[in-house]
N, C-alpha and C positions, 0 to 999 in steps of 0.2 A: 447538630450532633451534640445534644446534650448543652449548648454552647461553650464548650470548648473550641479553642480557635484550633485549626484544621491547619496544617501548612504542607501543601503538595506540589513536589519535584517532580518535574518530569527530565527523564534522562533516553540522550539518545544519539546516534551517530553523529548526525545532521541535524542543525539546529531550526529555530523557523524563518530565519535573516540571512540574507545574504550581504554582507557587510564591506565596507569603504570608506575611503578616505579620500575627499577631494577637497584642495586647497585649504587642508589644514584642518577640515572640519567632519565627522562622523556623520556617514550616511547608511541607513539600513532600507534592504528591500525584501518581503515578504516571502518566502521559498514556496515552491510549487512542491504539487506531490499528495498522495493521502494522509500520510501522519499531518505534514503542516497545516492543510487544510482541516482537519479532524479536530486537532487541537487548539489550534486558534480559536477556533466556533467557543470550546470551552471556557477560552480565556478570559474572552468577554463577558462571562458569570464566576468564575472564580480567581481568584488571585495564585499564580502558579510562579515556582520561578523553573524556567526550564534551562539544562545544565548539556553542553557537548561538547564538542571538538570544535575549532578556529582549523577551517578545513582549506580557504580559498588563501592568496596572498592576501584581497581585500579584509579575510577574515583577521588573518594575523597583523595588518597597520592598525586594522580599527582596535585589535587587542593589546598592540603596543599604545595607542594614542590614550584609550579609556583608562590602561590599568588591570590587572587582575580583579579578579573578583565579581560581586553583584552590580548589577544596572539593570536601570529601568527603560525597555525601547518597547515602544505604543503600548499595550496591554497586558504584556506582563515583564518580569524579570527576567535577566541573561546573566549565564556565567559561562564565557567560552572556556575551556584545555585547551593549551598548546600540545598536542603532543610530536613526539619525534619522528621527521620525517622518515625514518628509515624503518620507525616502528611501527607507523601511521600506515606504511605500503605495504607493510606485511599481514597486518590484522585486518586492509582493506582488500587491497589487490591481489591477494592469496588467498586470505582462508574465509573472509567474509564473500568475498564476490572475486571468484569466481566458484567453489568451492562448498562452500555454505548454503549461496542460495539456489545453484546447477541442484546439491543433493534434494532439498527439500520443493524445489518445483519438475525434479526429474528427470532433467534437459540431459545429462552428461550421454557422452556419444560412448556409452559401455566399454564396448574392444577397445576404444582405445585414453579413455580418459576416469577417470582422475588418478594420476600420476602420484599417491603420497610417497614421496622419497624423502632424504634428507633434510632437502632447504623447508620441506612442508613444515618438516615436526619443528624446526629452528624458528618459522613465521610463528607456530602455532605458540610456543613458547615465547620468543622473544618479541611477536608482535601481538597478536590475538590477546594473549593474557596480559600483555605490559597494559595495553589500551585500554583494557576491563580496570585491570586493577587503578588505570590512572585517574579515570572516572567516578571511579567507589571513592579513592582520598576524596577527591575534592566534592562530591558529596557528603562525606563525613565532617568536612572542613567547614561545609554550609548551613550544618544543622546544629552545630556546637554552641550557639548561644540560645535556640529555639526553645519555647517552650511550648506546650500541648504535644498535640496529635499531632504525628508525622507519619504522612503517606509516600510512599516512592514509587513511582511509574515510571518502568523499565519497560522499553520500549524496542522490539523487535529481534532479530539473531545476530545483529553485531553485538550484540548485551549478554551472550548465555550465560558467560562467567560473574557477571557483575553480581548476583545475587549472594553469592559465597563470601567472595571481596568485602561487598556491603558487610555485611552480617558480621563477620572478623574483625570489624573496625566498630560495630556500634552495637551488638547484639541483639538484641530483641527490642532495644528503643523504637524501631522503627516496624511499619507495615511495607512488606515491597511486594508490590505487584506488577509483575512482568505482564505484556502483552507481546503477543508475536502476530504482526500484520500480513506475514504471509501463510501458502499451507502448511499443514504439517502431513509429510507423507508417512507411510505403513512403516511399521518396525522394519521390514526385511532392507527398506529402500537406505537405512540409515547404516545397514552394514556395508556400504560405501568405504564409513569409516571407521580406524582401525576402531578394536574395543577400548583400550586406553584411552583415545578423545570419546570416546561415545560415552564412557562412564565419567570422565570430565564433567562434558558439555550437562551431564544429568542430573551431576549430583549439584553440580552449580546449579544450575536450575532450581532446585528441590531446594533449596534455603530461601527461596522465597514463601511467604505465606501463599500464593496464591497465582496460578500461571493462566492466564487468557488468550481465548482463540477466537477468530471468525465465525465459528461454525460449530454443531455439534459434531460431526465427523472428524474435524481434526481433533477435536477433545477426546473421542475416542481413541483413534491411533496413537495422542499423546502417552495414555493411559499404558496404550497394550506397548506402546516403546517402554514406556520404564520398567514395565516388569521384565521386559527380554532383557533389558544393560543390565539392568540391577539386581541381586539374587535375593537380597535383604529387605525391595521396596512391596507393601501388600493395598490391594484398592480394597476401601473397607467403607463402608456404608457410609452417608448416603454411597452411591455407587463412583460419584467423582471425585472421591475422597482418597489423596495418598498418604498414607502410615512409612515411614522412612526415618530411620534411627533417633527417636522419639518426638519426631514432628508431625505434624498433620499440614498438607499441603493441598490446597482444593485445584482441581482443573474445571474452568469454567468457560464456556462459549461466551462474548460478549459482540454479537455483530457491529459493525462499524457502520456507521453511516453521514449522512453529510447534513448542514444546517441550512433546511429548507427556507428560513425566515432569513435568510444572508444572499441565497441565492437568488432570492425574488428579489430584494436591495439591491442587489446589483444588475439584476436584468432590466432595472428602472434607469441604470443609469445611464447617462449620456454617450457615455462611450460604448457600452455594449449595445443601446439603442443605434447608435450609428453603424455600429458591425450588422444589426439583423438588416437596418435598410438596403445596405449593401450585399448580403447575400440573399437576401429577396429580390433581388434586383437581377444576381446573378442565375437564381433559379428558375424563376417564376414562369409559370407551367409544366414545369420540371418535377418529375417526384426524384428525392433526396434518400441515396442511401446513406447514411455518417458511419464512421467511425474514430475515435479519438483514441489515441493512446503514445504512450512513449514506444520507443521503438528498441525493444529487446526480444528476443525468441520466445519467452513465456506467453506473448499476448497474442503469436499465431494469424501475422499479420499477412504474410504468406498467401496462406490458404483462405485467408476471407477474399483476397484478390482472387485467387484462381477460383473462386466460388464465383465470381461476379462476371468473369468473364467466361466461364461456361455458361453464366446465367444467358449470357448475351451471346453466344453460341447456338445454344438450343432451343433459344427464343428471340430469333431475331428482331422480332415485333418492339422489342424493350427498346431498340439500340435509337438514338437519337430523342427519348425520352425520359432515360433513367440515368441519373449522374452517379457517381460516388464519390462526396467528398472524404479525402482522410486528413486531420490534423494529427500532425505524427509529432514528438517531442522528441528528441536527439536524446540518448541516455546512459550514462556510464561509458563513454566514448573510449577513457582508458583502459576499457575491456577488448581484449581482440573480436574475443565474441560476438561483442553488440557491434562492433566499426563495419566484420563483416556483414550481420544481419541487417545492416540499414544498407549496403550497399547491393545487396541482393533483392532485397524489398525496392529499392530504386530501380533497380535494372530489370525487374517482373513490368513495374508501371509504365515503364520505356516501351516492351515490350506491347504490353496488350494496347498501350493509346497508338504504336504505331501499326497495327495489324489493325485494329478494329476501328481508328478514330474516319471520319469519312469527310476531314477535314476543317470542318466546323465543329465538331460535335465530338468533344472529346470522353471517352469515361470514365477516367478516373484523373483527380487531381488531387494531388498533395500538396501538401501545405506544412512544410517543416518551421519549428519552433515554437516558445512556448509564448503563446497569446492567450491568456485563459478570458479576457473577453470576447475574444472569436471563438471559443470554445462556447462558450455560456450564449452567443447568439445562437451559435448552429444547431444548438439542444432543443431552442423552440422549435427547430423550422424540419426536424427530419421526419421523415414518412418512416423509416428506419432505420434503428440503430443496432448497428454488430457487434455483440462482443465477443465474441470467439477465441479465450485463452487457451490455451493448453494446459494451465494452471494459475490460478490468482486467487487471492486469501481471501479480497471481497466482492472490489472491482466498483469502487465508486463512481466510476462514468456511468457504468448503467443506473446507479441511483439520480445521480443528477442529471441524465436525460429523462429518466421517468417524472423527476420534478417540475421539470421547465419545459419540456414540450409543451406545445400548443398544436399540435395537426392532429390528433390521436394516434401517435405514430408508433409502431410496432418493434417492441425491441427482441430482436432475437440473440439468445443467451447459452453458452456454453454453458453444458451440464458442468465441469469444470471448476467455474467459477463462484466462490462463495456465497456470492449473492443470489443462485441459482435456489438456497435452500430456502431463503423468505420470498424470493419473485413466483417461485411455482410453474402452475400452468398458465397465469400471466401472461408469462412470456414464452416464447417458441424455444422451447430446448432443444441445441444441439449438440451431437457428439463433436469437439474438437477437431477430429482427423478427419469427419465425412465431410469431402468435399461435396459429394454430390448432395448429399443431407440439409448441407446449408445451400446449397442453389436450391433446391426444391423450398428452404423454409423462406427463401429470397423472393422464390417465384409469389409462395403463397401470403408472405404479407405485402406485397405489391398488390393481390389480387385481391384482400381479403373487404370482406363487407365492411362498410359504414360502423352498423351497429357493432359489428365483433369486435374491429377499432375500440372503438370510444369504451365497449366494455371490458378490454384488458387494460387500454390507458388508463381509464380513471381504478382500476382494482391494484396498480403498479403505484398511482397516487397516493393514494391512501395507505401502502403497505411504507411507504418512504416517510411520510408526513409524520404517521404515528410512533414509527421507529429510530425517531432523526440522530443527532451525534449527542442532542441534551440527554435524551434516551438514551443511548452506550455512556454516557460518563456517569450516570446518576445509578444507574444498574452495580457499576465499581464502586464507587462511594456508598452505595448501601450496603455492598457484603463487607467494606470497609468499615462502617459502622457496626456492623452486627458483629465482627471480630473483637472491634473494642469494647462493647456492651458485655460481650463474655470477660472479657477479667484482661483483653491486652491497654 
């Protein structure tokens, strides 16, 4: 860029470490997840310091032991916030989750939820906003001796506010561009909430140079939200262009995706070679249905069961020859939400292995926690992969099964899912809700030919390959340059 040196922040709820302190001495462990994963890939070509919350007790000895401030753990820079526990549970476990992300993936049970009463507007205020703004100092705090370009990557809807924050403390010094990882639903879906936080949450927004989505679909709804909150805000050519009280603010789609040349490193390695021997071992003549996910109601984990066991219903022919593994991740457990949806997704799989299993031959197994080299083995090895959300911003499993298979195995894909708009007809589209839809697309990639195999695998190949996470970062950093090439 001109060679001027580049210095890019990344800011975000949850950091990429999970962090510790044993006998005296700092230890850090890698976070799971698609941000962590996304940006990591990055790290290893550019120098980042990325800035959040000390969220664990591990987090907060390892941030008494280091000290405030910057440090350097494996590839890039760390700067944990302490923030206050009472204001950390209101900005989380209130209006970020359950709240925030119920509206924009659409879960909320209408009649009778969401509740905005008193303590809401009190979270919204004394948690939501303390947490933004506590974030924005210590960004402003990091950049004070910096010289050049300064980028800031804001990172998903625990951040809407931060844009504003930022901007109030450092002005136009800085480029910020937000990303949101997950979807963005329709204007009507965001009147949920009242218009006061909805003209908040947008006009925060809107002090960024520049707001990023998965997909063009959400970049459109973005669009048609702002002009419903906002009476002042006008889209003005190119068409993704917002005019707002004399700023210009782009909305741009940047799909996410995963680093292909990491994941093959690791499928080399000893440890995940050891996981495929052993579930080769466990399968073998077995065709493999997968599916991978954490276990929250968005991913509609439900219904891919009850899909499999109709499958095995109506085709008894399958039953002793088709498995299903699921590697499930536990997630946001301090959610009542999610405690109950893992306990109900438990007691489905009770159900159909004790009805349908014939005692040897069980069909579906779970496999709770997160092993992300059992996860990277089972990717070569499945004949089929489901992803079947109800809503998801990209849905990186499907990309890194497309990557790392090795059977030509067939991934069928919720229309839903953001990655739905680069995989195509690739992959077997389905609606969410149809259960019988996805037994039928169940039946037909079980059934399907040789040749059709191999030629939607390798067309899911190459749609990953070309598009990988070097790909989404390099795409930001050029509309970041072409910003500053204009006169910022």
């Amino acid at each position: 860029m001109e060679n001027q040196t580049v210095h890019i922040l990344v800011v975000s709820n949850r950091g990429p470490f999970s962090f510790s302190v044993r006998d005296g001495e700092p230890h850090a462990v890698r976070g799971s997840g698609g941000l962590v994963t996304a940006l990591s890939a990055v790290a290893r070509q550019h120098e980042i310091l990325w800035i959040s919350c000390a969220l664990s007790k591990g987090d907060r000895e390892w941030l008494h032991l280091m000290g405030e401030g910057i440090h350097q753990v494996g590839e890039m820079s760390i700067r944990l916030v302490q923030p206050d526990a009472a204001q950390y549970h209101a900005y989380y476990n209130v209006i970020s989750n359950p709240l925030l992300w119920f509206v924009q993936h659409q879960l909320h049970d209408t009649p009778r939820h969401p509740i905005i009463d008193e303590n809401t507007w009190k979270a919204w205020s004394n948690g939501y906003t303390a947490i933004n703004r506590q974030l924005a100092q210590a960004v402003a705090e990091s950049i004070q001796q910096l010289e050049g370009r300064i980028l800031v990557l804001v990172q998903d809807y625990h951040l809407y506010l931060f844009p504003r924050f930022l901007r109030e403390l450092v002005g136009d010094r800085v480029i910020i561009q937000s990303f949101l990882h997950i979807p963005w639903p329709s204007a009507d879906a965001w009147r949920m909430l009242p218009l006061p936080m909805r003209r908040d949450l947008i006009t925060s927004m809107l002090h960024a140079d520049r707001v990023g989505f998965q997909t063009e679909r959400d970049t459109r709804r973005f669009l048609q939200t702002c002009v419903d909150v906002l009476p002042d805000v006008r889209v003005s050519k190119p068409w993704r262009r917002l005019a707002f009280r004399g700023r210009e603010v782009e909305a741009t789609p940047y799909p996410i995706s995963v680093d292909v040349e990491y994941l093959e490193q690791r499928l080399d390695s000893p440890e995940v070679q050891q996981q495929v021997a052993r579930l080769q071992n466990q399968y073998e003549g077995q065709k493999l249905i997968l599916r991978v996910d954490r276990v929250e109601p968005s991913k509609n984990i439900l219904r891919g069961f009850l899909a499999f066991r109709n499958l095995l219903l109506a085709h008894p022919e399958y039953c002793g020859r088709v498995d299903m593994l699921a590697l499930l991740v536990p997630s946001r457990t301090e959610v009542t939400e999610y405690r109950s949806y893992l306990r109900e997704v438990m007691a489905l799989v009770g159900e159909i292995n004790a009805t349908l299993s014939d005692g040897e031959w069980e069909p579906i197994r779970v496999l709770l926690g997160n092993n992300y080299d059992r996860a990277v083995a089972a990717f070569t090895l499945y004949d089929v992969l489901l992803v079947n959300p109800l809503a998801d911003g990209m849905n990186l499993v499907a990309k890194e099964g497309a990557a790392l298979n090795r059977q030509d195995g067939v991934v069928i894909l919720s229309e839903e899912a953001g990655v739905a708009e680069g995989f195509g007809d690739a992959a077997l589209l389905v609606s969410p809700y149809d259960v019988y839809g996805t037994r039928e697309a169940l039946r037909q990639a079980l059934d399907m030919p040789e040749a059709e195999r191999h030629d939607r695998a390798t067309k899911l190949k190459a749609q990953v390959r070309q598009n990988d996470i070097h790909h989404w970062f390099r795409l930001q950093l050029e509309d970041a340059e072409h910003q500053w090439n204009a006169g910022r």
